[in-house]
N, C-alpha and C positions, 0 to 999 in steps of 0.2 A: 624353406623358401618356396612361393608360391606358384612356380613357374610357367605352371600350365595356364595359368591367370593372367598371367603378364606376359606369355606368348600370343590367348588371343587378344587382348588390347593392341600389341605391336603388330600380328599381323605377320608373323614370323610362327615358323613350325618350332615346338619346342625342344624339338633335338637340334635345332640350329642356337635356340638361346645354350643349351647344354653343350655344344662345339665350342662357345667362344668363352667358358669359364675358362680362369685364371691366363687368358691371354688380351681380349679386347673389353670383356667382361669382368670384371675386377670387387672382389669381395673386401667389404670397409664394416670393420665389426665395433667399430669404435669412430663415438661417442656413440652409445644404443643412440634406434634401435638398428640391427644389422641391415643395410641395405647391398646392391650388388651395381655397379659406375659403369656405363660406358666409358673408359677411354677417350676412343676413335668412334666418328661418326659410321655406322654401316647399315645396308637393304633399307635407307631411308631414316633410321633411327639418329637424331642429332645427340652429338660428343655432351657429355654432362648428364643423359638420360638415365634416373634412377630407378630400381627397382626394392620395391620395399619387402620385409618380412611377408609380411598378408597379401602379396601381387599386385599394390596398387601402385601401378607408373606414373612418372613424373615426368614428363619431355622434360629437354636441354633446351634452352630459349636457345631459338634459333638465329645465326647470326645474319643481322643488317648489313648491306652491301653499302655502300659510299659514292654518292654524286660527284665526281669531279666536276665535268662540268654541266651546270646547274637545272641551268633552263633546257637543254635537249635532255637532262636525264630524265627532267618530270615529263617533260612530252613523250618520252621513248616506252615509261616506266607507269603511267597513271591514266586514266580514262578522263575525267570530267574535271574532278573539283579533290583535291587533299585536305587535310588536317594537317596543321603543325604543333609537334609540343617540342618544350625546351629539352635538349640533351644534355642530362647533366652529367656531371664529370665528379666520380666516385667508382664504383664496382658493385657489379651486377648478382642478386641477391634473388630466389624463389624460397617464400614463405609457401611453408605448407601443414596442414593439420594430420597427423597420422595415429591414429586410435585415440586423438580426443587429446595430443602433446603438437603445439604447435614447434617446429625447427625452420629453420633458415639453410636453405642449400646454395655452396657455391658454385660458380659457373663452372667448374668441373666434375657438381655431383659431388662433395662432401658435405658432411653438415660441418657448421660454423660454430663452434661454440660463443664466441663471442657473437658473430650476429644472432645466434639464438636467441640470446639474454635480451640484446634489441628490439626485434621484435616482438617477443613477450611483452615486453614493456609499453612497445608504441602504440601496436595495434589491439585494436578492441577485439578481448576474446569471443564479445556477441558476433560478429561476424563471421566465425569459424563457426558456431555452434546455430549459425542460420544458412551458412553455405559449407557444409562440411567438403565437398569436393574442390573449392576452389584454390589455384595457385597463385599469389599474387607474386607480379616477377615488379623488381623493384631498382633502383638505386643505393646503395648507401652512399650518405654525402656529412660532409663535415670536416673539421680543424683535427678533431680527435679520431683519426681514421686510419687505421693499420698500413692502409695500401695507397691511397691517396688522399692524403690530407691536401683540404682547400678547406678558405678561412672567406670564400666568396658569397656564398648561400647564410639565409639566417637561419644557420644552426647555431648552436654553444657550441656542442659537442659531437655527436653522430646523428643520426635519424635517417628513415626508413622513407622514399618517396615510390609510390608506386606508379608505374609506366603503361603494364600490361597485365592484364588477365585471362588465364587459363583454367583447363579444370584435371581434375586426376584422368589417367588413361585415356586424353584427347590432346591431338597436337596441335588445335587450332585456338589462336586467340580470342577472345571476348569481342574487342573493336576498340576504339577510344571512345564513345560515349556511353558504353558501358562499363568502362573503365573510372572514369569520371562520376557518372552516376554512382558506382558501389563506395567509393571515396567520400562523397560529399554525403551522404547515406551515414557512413562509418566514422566519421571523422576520420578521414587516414589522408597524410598527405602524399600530394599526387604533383607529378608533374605541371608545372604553366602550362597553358594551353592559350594557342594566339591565334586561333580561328582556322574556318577553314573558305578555301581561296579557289577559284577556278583554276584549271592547270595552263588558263592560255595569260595570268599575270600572277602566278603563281610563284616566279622565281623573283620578280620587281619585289613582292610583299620580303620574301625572305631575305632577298637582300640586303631591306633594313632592317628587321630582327635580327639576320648576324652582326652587322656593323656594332646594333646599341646591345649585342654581349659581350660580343668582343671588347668593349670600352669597359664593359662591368668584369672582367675577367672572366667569361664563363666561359662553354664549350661549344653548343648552337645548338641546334634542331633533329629532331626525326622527323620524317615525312610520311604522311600515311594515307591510304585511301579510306574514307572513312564509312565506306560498307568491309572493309577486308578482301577487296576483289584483288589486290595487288601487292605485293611486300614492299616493304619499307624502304626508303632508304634514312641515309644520315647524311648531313654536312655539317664541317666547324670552320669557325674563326680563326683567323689567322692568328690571331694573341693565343688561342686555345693550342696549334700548332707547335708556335716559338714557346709556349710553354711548357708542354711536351720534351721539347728537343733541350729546355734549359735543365729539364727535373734527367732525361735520359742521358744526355754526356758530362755529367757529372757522376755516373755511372758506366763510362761509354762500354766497356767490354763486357757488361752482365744482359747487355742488352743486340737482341739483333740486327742486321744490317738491315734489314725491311722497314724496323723500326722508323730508322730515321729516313732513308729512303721518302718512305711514302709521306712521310710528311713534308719535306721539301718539296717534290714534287705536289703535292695537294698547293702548296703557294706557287709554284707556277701557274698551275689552270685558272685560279684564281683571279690571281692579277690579270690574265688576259679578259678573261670571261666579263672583270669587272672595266675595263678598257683600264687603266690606270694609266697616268698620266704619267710624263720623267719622277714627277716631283713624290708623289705617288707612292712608284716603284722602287725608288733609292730610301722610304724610308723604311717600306716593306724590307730591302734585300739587312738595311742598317738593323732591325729587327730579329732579321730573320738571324743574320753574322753573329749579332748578339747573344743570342739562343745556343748558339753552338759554342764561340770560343772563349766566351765569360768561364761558365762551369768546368772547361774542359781544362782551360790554363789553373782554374784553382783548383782542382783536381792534381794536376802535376805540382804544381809548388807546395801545396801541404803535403804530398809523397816524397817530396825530397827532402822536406824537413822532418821525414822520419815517419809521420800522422799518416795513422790507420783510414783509410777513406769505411763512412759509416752512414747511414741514413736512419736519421731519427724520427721515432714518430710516439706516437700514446696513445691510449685508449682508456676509457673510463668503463670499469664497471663498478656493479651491484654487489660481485662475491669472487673476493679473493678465490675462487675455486673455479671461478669465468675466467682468471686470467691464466692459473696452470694449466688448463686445458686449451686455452687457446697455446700458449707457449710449445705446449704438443700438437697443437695441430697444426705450423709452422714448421717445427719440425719432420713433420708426416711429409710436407709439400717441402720439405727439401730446404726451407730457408734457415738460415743459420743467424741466431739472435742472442742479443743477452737482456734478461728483464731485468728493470730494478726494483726494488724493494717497495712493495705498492704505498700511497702513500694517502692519506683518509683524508675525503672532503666534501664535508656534511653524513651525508648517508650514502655516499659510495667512494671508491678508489680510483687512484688514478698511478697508471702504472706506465712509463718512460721504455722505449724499447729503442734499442741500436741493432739495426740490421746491419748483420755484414755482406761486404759487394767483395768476396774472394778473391773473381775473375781480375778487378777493375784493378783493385789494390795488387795482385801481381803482377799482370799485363805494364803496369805503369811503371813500377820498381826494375823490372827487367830492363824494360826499354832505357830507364833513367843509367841502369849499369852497362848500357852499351849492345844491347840486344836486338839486335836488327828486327824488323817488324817481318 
C-alpha cells in the first residue's frame, strides 16, 4: 500500500495515516483490488475517503447541508446567481478507473459489486480511457434498485445519472457545466438541469420546480453556485418527505429517531415559508398523518398475525456471480438477506431479495406480548 503517496495528496504526515490503521482507517481486501476506507471523517479527510493499492485517493463526496428555510438560505448561502439540478432519490455512487478496471464505490468507501456491473455497462469505456483521473459521483435510480427502489424516473431497471465530477487525489469538484458538458460529450446520463437563476428570485423559481416534482413523485433540487465559490445546498417536496416517512415506519425501529424527526420538521418550515393557507395546511398535515400511521398500523397487524415483517426488492444482472457477490457484500454491511433462485430474462437475471428488518419485527412482537416501551 502506497502510503507515502496518499499521505502527500491528503496532506497529512504518513505516520498519521499509519496511527489510524485498523481503527478509523479500515482495510477491505475484497472484492480486489485492496483498498484502505475511512470510516469517520478526520484533519479534513471526508468519511467514505479511499485509498487504493498504487496511492491513488478517492475523496468521500462530501455531504450537502439542507435549506429549511428557503429564500434566506440562498441569500445567507450564495453570492449572485445559482444553478439548479434535480435531486434524485436513489443512492449515492463514485465511478472510478484504477489501472485501467473501472468500479463503483459506495458512500462509505466499498466497492459495489453489483453497481460495478452497472456501470461497466452504462458508461462509455472511451471516457475513462480520455480522462483516466476522473471520478464521476453519480445517483443510482430505478424500480430494480437494492436500496431504493422508485419506479418514478424513466428507467426499466437501474441506471447510473451523474451529478458531480471529481478527479483522483483532488477534493474539489468539476462545477455543473462541466459536469454537463463531460455528459453530453459521453453520452452518460446526467441529472435535469432547470437553469440557473439570480439569487434575489431564486427561491420564487424553485418553488415551482418543487411543487411540479412533488406531483410527479420525485425528490427536488440541489442548489449550486455555478463557479464553485459556495457549497451546495439541497431541498425536497413534501410528497418526497411523506414518502420517506411511509417507506421508514413500515420499518420504524431499524431506523433512527433523526430520521423521522427531520423530516416532519422539514414540513413545518415549509408550510410557513410557503404562507399555506387553512386549506392548504390540513392537507399537508392529512398527508403528512398518512405517511406515518398507514405503514405503521400495517406493520402491527401483519406482526400479530404471526408475518415476518420483510422488505422486498430485485436487482437485474448480467452474471449470476454479480449477484453472489453482491449477496456478500450485504453481508459485509451487516444486512441480513435471503436471495432467490435467479431467474433468466433474455440475456440477463433477475434476482428477488427479502431484507430482513430484525429490530422492527422484534420491537413489535414484544410490545404486541405486553412489553412496555
Amino acid at each position: 500500500m502506497n502510503l507515502s503517496r496518499a499521505a502527500r495528496s491528503l496532506g497529512v504526515p504518513v505516520e498519521r495515516l499509519e496511527s489510524l490503521m485498523d481503527g478509523i482507517l479500515k482495510l477491505s481486501s475484497w472484492p480486489e483490488p485492496r483498498l484502505l476506507r475511512f470510516e469517520k471523517g478526520i484533519s479534513g479527510v471526508e468519511p467514505g475517503t479511499v485509498i487504493f493499492e498504487n496511492g491513488d485517493v478517492v475523496h468521500g463526496y462530501p455531504k450537502i447541508r439542507r435549506a429549511m428555510m428557503l429564500a434566506p438560505a440562498i441569500r445567507r448561502n450564495f453570492l449572485d446567481r445559482v444553478a439548479v439540478e434535480e435531486k434524485m432519490n436513489g443512492y449515492n455512487i463514485r465511478a472510478v478507473s484504477i489501472d485501467g478496471d473501472v468500479y463503483a464505490l459506495t458512500r462509505g468507501g466499498y466497492i459495489c459489486p453489483f453497481s460495478t456491473e452497472v456501470v461497466r455497462e452504462r458508461i462509455d469505456p472511451d471516457l475513462f480511457e480520455d480522462h483516466p483521473d476522473v471520478v464521476l459521483c453519480g445517483e443510482m435510480v430505478g424500480p430494480e434498485n437494492p436500496y431504493v427502489p422508485k419506479d418514478v424516473y424513466p428507467v426499466e431497471s437501474i441506471d447510473f445519472y451523474l451529478f458531480d465530477i471529481s478527479k483522483k487525489n483532488c477534493r474539489s469538484m468539476m462545477g455543473v457545466h462541466a459536469t454537463h458538458a463531460l455528459a453530453e460529450e459521453y453520452g452518460v446520463n446526467v441529472v435535469p438541469f432547470f437553469g440557473e437563476f439570480p439569487v434575489d428570485r431564486a427561491a420564487e423559481e424553485i418553488f415551482r420546480i418543487i411543487k411540479r416534482l412533488g406531483r410527479a413523485g420525485r425528490e427536488g433540487v440541489v442548489i449550486k453556485d455555478p463557479e464553485n465559490r459556495a457549497s451546495p445546498l439541497k431541498y425536497t417536496a413534501s410528497e418526497s418527505n411523506c414518502s420517506d416517512l411511509e417507506f421508514a415506519f413500515r420499518y420504524y425501529n431499524d431506523y433512527a429517531q433523526d430520521f423521522f424527526l427531520s423530516r416532519v420538521v422539514r414540513e413545518g418550515f415549509q408550510s410557513v415559508e410557503w404562507n399555506e393557507d387553512e386549506a392548504a395546511l390540513r392537507e399537508r398535515a392529512l398527508r403528512l398523518g398518512e405517511s406515518i400511521l398507514v405503514p405503521l398500523t400495517d406493520t402491527i397487524r401483519r406482526r400479530m398475525q404471526g408475518e415476518q415483517i420483510m422488505q422486498q426488492v430485485q436487482i437485474r444482472v448480467r452474471s449470476i456471480q454479480t449477484a453472489r457477490d453482491f449477496e456478500q457484500h450485504l453481508r459485509r454491511m451487516g444486512t441480513k438477506a435471503i436471495f432467490d433462485i435467479p431467474e433468466q430474462d433474455g440475456d440477463s437475471y433477475v434476482v428477488r431479495i427479502l431484507k430482513q428488518v430484525m429490530s422492527t419485527n422484534d420491537k413489535t412482537l414484544a410490545v404486541i406480548e405486553g412489553q412496555p416501551w
